[in-house]
OpenMM code with the backbone's topology and positions (N, CA, C; nanometers):
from openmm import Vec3, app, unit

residues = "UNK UNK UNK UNK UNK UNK UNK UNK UNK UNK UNK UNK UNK UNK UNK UNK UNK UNK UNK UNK UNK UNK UNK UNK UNK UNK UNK UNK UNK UNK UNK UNK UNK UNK UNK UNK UNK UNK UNK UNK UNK UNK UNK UNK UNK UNK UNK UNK UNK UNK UNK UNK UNK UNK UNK UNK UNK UNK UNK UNK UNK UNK UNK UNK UNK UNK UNK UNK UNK UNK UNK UNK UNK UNK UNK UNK UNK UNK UNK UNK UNK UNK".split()
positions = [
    Vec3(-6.4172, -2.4415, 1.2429),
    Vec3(-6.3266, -2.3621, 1.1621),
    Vec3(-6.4089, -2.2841, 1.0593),
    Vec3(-6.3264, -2.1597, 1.0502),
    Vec3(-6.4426, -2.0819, 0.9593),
    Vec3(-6.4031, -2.1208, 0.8563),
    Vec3(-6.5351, -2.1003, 0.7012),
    Vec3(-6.4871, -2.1379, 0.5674),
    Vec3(-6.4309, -2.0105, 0.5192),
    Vec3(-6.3385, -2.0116, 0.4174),
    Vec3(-6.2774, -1.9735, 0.3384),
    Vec3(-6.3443, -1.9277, 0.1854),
    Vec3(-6.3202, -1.8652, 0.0784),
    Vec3(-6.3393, -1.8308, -0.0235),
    Vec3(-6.2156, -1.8466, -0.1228),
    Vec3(-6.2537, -1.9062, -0.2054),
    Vec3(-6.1569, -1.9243, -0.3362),
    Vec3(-6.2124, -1.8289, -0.4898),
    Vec3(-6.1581, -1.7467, -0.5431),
    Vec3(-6.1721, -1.6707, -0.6384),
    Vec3(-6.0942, -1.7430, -0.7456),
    Vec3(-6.1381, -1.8171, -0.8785),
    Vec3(-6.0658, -1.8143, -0.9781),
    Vec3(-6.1294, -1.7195, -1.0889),
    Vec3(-6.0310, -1.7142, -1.1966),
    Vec3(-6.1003, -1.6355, -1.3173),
    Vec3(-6.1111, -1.8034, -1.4417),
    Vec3(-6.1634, -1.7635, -1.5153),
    Vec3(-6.1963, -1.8472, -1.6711),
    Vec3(-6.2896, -1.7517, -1.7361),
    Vec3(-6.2718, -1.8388, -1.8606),
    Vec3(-6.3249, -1.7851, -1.9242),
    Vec3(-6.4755, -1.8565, -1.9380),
    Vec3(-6.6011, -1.7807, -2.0303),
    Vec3(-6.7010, -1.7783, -1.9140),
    Vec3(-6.7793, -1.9246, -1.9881),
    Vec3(-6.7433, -1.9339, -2.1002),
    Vec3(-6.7601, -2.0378, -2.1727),
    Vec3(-6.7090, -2.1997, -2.1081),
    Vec3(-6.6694, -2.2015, -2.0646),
    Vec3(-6.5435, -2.3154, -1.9817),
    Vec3(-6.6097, -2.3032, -1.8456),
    Vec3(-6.6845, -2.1723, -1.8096),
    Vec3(-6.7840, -2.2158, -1.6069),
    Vec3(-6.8997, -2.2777, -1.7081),
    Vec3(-6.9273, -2.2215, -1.7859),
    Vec3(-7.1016, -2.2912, -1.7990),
    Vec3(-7.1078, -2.4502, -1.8921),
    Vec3(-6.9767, -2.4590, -1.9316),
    Vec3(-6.9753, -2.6108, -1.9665),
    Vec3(-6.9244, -2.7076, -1.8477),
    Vec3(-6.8302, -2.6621, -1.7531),
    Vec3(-6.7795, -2.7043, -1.6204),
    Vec3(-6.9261, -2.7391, -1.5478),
    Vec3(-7.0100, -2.6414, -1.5380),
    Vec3(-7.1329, -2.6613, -1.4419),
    Vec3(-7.1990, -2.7195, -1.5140),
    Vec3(-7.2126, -2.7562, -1.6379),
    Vec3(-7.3067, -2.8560, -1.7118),
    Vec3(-7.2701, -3.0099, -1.6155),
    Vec3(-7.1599, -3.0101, -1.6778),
    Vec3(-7.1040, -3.1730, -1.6556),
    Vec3(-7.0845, -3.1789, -1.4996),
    Vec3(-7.0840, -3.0703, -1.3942),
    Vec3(-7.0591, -3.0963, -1.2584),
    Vec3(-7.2104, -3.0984, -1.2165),
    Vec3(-7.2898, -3.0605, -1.2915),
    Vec3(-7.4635, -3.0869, -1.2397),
    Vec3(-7.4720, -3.2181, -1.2854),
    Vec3(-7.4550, -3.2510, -1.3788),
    Vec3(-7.4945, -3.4218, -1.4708),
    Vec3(-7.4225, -3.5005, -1.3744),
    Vec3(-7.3500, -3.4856, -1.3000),
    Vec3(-7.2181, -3.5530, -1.1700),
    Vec3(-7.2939, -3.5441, -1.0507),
    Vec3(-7.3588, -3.4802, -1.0632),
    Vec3(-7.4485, -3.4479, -0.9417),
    Vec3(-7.3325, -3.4021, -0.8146),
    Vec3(-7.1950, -3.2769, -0.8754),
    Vec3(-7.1414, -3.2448, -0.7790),
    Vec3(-7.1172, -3.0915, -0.8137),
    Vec3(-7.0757, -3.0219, -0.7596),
    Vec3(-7.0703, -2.8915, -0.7507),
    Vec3(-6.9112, -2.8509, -0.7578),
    Vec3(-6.8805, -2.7235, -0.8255),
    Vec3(-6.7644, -2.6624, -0.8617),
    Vec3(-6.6871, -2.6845, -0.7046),
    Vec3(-6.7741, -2.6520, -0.6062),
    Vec3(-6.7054, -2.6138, -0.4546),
    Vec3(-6.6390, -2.7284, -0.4264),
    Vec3(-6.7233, -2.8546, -0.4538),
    Vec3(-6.6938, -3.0072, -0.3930),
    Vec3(-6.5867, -3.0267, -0.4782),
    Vec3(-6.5246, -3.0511, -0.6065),
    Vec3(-6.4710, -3.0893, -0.7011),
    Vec3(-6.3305, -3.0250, -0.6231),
    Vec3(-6.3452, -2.8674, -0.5935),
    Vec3(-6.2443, -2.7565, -0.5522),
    Vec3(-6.1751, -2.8542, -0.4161),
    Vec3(-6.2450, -2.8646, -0.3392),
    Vec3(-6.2410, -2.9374, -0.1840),
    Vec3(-6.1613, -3.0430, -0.2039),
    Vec3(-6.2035, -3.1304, -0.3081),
    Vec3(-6.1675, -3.2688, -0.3360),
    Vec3(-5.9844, -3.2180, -0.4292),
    Vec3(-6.0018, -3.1281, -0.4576),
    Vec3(-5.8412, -3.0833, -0.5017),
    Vec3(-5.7504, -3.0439, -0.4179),
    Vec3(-5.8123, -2.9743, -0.3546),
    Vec3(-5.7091, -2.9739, -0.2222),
    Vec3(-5.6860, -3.0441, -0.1699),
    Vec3(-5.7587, -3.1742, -0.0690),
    Vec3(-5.7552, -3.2803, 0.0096),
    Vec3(-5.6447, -3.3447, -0.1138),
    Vec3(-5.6738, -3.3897, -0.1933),
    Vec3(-5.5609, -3.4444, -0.2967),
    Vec3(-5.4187, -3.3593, -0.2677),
    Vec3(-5.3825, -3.2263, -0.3031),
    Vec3(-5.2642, -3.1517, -0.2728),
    Vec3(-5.2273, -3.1988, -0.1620),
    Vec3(-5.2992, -3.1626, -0.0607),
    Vec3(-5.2471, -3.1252, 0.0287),
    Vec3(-5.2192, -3.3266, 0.0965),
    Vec3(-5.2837, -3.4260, 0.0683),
    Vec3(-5.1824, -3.5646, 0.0657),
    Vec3(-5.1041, -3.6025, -0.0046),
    Vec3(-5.1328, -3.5598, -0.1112),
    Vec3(-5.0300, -3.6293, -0.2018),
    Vec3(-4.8990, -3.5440, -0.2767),
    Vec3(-4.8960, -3.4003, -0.2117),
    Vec3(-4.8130, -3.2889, -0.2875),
    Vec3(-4.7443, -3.3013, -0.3673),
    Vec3(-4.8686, -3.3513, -0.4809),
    Vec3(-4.8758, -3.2758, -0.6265),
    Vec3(-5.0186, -3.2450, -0.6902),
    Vec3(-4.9929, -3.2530, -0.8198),
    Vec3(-5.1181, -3.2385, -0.8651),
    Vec3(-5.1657, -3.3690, -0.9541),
    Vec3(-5.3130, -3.3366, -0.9430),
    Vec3(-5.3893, -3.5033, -0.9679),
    Vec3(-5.3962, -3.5414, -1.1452),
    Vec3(-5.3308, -3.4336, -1.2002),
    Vec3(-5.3302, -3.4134, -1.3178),
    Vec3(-5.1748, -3.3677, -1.4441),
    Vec3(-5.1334, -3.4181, -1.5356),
    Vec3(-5.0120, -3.3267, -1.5610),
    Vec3(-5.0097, -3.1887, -1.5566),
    Vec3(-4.9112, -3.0934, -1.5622),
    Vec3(-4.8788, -2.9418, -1.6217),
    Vec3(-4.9395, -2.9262, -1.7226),
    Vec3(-4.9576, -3.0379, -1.8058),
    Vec3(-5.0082, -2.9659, -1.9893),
    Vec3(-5.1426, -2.9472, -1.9672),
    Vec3(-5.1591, -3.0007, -1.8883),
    Vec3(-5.3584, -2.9504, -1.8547),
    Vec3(-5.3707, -2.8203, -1.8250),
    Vec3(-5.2704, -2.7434, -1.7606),
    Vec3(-5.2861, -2.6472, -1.6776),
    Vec3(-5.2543, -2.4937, -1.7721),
    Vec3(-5.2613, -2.5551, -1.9039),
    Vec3(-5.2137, -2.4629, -1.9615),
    Vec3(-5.3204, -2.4252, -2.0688),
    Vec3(-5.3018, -2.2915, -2.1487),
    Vec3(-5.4087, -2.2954, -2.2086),
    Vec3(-5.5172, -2.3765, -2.2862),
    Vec3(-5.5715, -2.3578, -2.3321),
    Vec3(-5.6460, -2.4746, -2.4213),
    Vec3(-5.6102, -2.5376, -2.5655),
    Vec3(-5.6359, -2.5877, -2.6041),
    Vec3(-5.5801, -2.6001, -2.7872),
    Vec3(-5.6922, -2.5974, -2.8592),
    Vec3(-5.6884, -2.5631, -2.9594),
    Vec3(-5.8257, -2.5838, -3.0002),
    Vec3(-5.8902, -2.7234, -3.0483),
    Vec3(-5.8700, -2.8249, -2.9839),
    Vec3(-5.9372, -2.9255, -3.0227),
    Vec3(-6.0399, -2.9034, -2.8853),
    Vec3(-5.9377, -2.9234, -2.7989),
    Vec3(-6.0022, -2.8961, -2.6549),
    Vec3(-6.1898, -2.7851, -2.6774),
    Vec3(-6.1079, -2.6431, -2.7400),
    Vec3(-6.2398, -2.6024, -2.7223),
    Vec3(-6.3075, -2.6302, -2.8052),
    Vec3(-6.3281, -2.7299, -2.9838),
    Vec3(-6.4324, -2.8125, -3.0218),
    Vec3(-6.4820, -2.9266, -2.9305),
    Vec3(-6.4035, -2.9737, -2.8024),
    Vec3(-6.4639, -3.0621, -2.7834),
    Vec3(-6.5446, -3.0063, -2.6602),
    Vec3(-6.5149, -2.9034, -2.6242),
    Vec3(-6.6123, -2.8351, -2.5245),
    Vec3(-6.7184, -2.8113, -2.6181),
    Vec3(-6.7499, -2.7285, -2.7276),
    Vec3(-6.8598, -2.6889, -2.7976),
    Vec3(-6.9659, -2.7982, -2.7947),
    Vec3(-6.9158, -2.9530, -2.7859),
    Vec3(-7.0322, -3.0460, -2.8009),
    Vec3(-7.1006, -3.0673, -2.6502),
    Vec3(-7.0939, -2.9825, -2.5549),
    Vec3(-7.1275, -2.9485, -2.4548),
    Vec3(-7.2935, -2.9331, -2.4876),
    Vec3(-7.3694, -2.9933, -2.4369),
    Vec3(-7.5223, -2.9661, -2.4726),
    Vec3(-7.5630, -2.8261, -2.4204),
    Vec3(-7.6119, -2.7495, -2.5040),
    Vec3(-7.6651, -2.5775, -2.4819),
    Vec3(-7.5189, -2.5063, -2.4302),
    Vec3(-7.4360, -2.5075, -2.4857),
    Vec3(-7.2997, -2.4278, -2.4581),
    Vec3(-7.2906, -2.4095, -2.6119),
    Vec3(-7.2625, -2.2808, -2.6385),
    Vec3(-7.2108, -2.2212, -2.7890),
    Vec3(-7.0876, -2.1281, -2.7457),
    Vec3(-6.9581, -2.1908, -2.7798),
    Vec3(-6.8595, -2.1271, -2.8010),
    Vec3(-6.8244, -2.0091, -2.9296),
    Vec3(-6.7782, -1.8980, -2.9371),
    Vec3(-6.7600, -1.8443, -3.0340),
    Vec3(-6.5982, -1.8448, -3.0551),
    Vec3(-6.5511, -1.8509, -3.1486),
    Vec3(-6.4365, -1.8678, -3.1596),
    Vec3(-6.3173, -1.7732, -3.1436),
    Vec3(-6.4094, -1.6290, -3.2232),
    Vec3(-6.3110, -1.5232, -3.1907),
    Vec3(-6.2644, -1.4927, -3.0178),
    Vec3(-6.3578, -1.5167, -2.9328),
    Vec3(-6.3663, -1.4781, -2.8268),
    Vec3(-6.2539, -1.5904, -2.7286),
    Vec3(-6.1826, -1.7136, -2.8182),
    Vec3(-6.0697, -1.7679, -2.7412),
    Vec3(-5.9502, -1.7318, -2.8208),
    Vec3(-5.9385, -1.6440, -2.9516),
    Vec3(-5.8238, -1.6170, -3.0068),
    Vec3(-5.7117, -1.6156, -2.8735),
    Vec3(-5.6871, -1.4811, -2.8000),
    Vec3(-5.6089, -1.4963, -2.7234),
    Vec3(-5.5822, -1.6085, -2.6136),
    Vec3(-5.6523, -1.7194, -2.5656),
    Vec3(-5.6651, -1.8210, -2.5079),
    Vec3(-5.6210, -1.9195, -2.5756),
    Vec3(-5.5714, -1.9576, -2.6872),
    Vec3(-5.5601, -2.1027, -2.7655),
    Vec3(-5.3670, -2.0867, -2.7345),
    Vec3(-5.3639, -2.2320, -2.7747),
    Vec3(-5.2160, -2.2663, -2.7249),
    Vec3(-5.1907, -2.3247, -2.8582),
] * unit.nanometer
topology = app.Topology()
chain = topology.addChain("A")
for resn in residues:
    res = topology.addResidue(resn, chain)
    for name in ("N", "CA", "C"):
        topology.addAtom(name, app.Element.getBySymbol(name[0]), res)
């Protein structure tokens, strides 16, 4: 079967702290992606609540900032905070 391509957007602060902690996991954005679907698609729902799925709050993005070598700027989630 041929593979497929998945396009999401984020913001860019949130891929390079995502790929911090998915390298330290020793797994990759793709595998994590794979492993969400196989979940959907047995268990049809999601592996997580709705309130996750929604913007961030800002505690959320202080607690991303303690992300080792990730510097968030703040103005740049004004429109992103919940």
């Amino acid at each position: 079967m041929a593979d497929a391509m998945i396009t999401a957007r984020m913001i860019a602060s949130k891929k390079a702290a995502g790929n911090q902690v998915f390298e330290k996991l020793g797994s990759t954005p793709s595998q994590a992606i794979n492993q969400l679907y196989d979940y959907v698609i047995a268990e049809k729902k999601l592996p997580f609540s709705e309130e996750h799925s929604q913007k961030p709050t800002v505690q959320e993005l202080r607690d991303a900032q303690s992300v080792e070598g990730v510097q968030l700027r703040h103005v740049a989630f004004l429109p992103y905070v919940r």
